[in-house]
C-alpha positions in Angstrom: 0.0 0.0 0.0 1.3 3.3 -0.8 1.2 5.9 2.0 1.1 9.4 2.7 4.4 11.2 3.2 5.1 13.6 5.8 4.2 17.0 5.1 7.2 19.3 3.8 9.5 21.5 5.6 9.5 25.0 5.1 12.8 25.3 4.3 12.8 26.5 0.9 10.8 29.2 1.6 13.0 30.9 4.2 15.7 31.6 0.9 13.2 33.8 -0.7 14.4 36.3 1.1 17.7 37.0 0.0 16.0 37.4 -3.5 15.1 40.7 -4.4 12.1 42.4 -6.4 11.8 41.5 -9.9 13.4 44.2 -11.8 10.8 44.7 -14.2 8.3 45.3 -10.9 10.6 47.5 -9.3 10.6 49.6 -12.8 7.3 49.2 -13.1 6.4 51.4 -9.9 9.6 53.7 -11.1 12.3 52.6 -8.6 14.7 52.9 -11.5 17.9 52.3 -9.0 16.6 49.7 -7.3 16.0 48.1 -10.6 19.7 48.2 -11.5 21.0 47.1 -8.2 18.0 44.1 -8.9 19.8 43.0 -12.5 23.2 43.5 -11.1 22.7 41.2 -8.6 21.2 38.6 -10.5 23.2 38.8 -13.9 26.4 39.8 -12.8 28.7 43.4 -12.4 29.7 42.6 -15.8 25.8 43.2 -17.2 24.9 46.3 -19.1 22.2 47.7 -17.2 21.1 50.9 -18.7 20.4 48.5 -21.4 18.6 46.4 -19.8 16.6 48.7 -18.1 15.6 50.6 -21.6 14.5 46.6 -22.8 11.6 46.6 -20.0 10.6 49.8 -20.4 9.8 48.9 -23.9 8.2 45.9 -23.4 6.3 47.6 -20.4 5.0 50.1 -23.5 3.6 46.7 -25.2 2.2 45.0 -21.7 0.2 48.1 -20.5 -2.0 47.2 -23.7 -5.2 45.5 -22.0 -6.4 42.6 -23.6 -10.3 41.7 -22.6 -10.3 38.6 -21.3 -12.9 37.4 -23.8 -10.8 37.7 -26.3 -8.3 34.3 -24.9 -11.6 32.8 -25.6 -11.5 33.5 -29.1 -9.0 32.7 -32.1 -6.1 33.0 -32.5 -5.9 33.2 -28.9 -8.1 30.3 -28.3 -5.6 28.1 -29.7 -2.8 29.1 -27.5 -4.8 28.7 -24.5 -5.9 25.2 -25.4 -1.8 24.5 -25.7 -1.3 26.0 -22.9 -3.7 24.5 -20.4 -3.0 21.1 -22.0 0.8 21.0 -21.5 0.3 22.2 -17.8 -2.1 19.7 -17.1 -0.2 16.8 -18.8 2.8 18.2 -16.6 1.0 17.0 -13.4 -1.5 14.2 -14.4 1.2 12.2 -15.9 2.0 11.3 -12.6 5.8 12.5 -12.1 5.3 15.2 -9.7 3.4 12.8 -7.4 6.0 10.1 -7.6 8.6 12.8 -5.8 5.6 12.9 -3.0 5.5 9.2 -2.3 9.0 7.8 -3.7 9.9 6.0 -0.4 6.4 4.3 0.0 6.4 3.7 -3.8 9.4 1.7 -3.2 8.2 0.0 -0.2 5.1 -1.5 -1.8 7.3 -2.2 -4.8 8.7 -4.9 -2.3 12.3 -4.4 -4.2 15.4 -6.0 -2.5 16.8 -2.5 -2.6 16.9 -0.3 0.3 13.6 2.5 -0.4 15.7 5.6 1.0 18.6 4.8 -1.1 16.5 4.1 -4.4 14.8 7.6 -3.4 18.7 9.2 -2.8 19.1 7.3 -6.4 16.1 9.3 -8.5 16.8 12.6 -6.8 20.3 12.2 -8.2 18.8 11.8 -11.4 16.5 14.4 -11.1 19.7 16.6 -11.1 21.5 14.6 -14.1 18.5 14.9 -16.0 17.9 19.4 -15.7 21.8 19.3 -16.6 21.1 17.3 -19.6 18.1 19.4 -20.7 20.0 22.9 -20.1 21.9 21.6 -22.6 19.5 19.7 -25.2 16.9 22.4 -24.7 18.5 25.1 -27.6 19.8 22.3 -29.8 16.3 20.4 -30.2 12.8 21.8 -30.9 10.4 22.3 -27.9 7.6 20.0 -29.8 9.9 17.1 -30.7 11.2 17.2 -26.6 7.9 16.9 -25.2 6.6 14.3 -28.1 10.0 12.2 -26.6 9.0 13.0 -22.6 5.4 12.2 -23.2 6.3 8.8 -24.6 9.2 8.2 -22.1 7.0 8.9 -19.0 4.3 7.0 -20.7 6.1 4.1 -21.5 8.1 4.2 -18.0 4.6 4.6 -16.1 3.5 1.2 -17.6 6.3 -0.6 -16.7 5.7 0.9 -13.3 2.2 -0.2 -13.3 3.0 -3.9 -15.3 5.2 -4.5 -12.4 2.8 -4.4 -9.9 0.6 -6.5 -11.4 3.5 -8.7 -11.4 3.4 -8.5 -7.8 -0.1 -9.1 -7.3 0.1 -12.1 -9.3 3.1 -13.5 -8.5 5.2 -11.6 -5.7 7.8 -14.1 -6.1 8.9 -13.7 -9.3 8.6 -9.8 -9.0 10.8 -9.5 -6.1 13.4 -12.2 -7.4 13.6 -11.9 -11.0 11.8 -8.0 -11.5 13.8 -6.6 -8.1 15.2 -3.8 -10.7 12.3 -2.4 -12.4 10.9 0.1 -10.2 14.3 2.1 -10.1 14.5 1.7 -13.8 11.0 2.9 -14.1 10.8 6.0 -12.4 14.3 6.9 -12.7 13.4 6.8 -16.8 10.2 8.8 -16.1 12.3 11.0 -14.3 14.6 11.7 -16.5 11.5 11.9 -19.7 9.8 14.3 -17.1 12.6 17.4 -16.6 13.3 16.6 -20.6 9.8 18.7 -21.4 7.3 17.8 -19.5 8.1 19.9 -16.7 9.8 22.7 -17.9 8.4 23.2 -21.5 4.8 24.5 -21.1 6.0 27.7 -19.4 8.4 28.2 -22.4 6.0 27.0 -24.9 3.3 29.6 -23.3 5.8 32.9 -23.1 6.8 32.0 -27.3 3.0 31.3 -28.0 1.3 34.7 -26.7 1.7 38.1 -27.4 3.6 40.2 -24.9 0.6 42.1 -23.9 -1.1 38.5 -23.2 1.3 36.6 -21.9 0.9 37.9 -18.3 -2.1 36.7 -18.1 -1.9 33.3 -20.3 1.1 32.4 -17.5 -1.5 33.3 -14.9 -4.1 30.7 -16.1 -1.5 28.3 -16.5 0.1 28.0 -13.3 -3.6 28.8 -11.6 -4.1 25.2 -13.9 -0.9 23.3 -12.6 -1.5 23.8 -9.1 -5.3 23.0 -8.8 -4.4 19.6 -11.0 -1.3 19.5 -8.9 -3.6 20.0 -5.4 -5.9 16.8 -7.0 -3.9 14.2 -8.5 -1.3 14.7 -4.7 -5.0 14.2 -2.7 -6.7 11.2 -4.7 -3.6 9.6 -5.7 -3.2 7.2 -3.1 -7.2 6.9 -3.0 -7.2 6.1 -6.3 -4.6 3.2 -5.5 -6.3 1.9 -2.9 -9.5 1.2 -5.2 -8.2 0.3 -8.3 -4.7 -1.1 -7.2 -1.4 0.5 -7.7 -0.8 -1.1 -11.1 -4.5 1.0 -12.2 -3.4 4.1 -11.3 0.4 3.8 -12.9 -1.5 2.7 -16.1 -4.1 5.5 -16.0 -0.8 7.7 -15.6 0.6 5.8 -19.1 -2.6 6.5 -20.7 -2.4 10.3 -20.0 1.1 10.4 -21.3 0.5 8.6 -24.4 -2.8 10.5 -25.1 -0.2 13.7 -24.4 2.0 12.5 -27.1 -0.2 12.2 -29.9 -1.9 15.4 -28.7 1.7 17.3 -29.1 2.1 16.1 -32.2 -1.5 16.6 -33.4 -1.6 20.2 -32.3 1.1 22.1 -30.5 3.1 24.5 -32.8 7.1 24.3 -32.9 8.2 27.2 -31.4 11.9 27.6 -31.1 13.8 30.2 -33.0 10.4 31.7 -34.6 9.0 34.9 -34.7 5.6 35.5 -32.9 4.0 36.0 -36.1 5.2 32.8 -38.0 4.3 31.0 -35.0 
């Protein structure tokens, strides 16, 4: 059975604070040198400010253009959103994000031979390998073929997940003795397929897809989107699991992804290295 973890420490949160404002805020409400000292401190002495400061003053001339929000709801926008919302919703409901939550018990109901905390030590060290690898695959490949390639990775890692335990259930034997491996393999590949373009990609997709006087507003939606799907699939996960059986809800997962691939492929735009307009 797959359990509830502990809830998170606060942590993280307590580093905010040596951040500053967002330079384009602090220009925003005309506190010019606080802007500078802002970019300085997060791009370096080296940076050229003045012109950096001049670039959000112009964009702020294109952002202060209100766009009704009826017109998202019509073409071309319409379009966009749909992209949008999709690729944040795929981004949780294929089932990565709550695999981080419940790694240890994941691996305890797996019944592998391994020790849980070290398999979890194991994908959080992949976690890291894989953001390296897609800093550096991210400007060399398109953003439609990287999320046709995670989609299908996670997908085809999440039914493995979910083919193993029906293994289990079957035959617990054979999975622990013969199939011991297959749960690390399995979500350290989903892993790795995840930070590839699932996770990272719809926010870059949505800021090349919309207008600068839209975009605001279109990342609004979309991270409004992420975090109530994100708030869902972390709360009925493990109820799901319980009803249907672990290998039911991994497979669901799969199902997802794979729908999210043809989706991409069907519909989502390639966006790297284009203009707005041929977009």
């Amino acid at each position: 059975m797959i359990r509830r973890p502990p809830r998170s420490t606060l942590f993280p949160y307590t580093t905010l604070f040596r951040s500053p404002e967002s330079p384009r805020w602090l220009v925003m409400k005309g506190m010019t040198d606080d802007a500078k000292k802002a970019i300085s401190w997060l791009k370096g002495e080296t940076t050229n400010v003045d012109q950096e400061i001049s670039s959000i003053r112009e964009s702020l001339k294109l952002t202060n253009k209100t766009v009704p929000w009826l017109d998202y709801f019509r073409p071309p926008l319409l379009k966009c959103l749909f992209v949008s919302q999709f690729l944040f919703i795929l981004n949780e409901l294929c089932g990565v994000n709550v695999i981080r939550l419940y790694t240890v018990s994941i691996f305890q109901a797996s019944g592998s031979s391994l020790d849980s905390n070290m398999e979890t030590i194991i994908i959080g060290v992949v976690l890291i390998v894989g953001s390296c690898i897609y800093s550096g695959v991210v400007d060399h490949f398109g953003r439609r073929t990287l999320l046709i390639v995670s989609s299908l990775v996670v997908g085809i890692s999440m039914a493995a997940m979910g083919t193993y335990f029906k293994v289990q259930a079957d035959d617990k034997r054979t999975a622990q003795e013969y199939l011991f491996w297959v749960p690390l393999l399995s979500l350290g590949s989903a892993t790795v397929g995840f930070v590839l373009g699932c996770a990272p990609l719809p926010y870059v997709v949505t800021s090349e897809l919309f207008p600068t006087q839209t975009r605001g507003r279109a990342s609004s939606l979309g991270v409004t989107t992420l975090n109530i799907f994100g708030f869902l699939i972390a709360k009925f996960f493990v109820d799901v699991s319980d009803v249907i059986g672990s290998a039911g809800a991994f497979w669901i997962c799969s199902a997802i992804c794979l729908l999210g691939t043809v989706v991409v492929y069907c519909v989502v735009p390639e966006t790297r290295g284009k203009e707005l307009d041929n977009v």
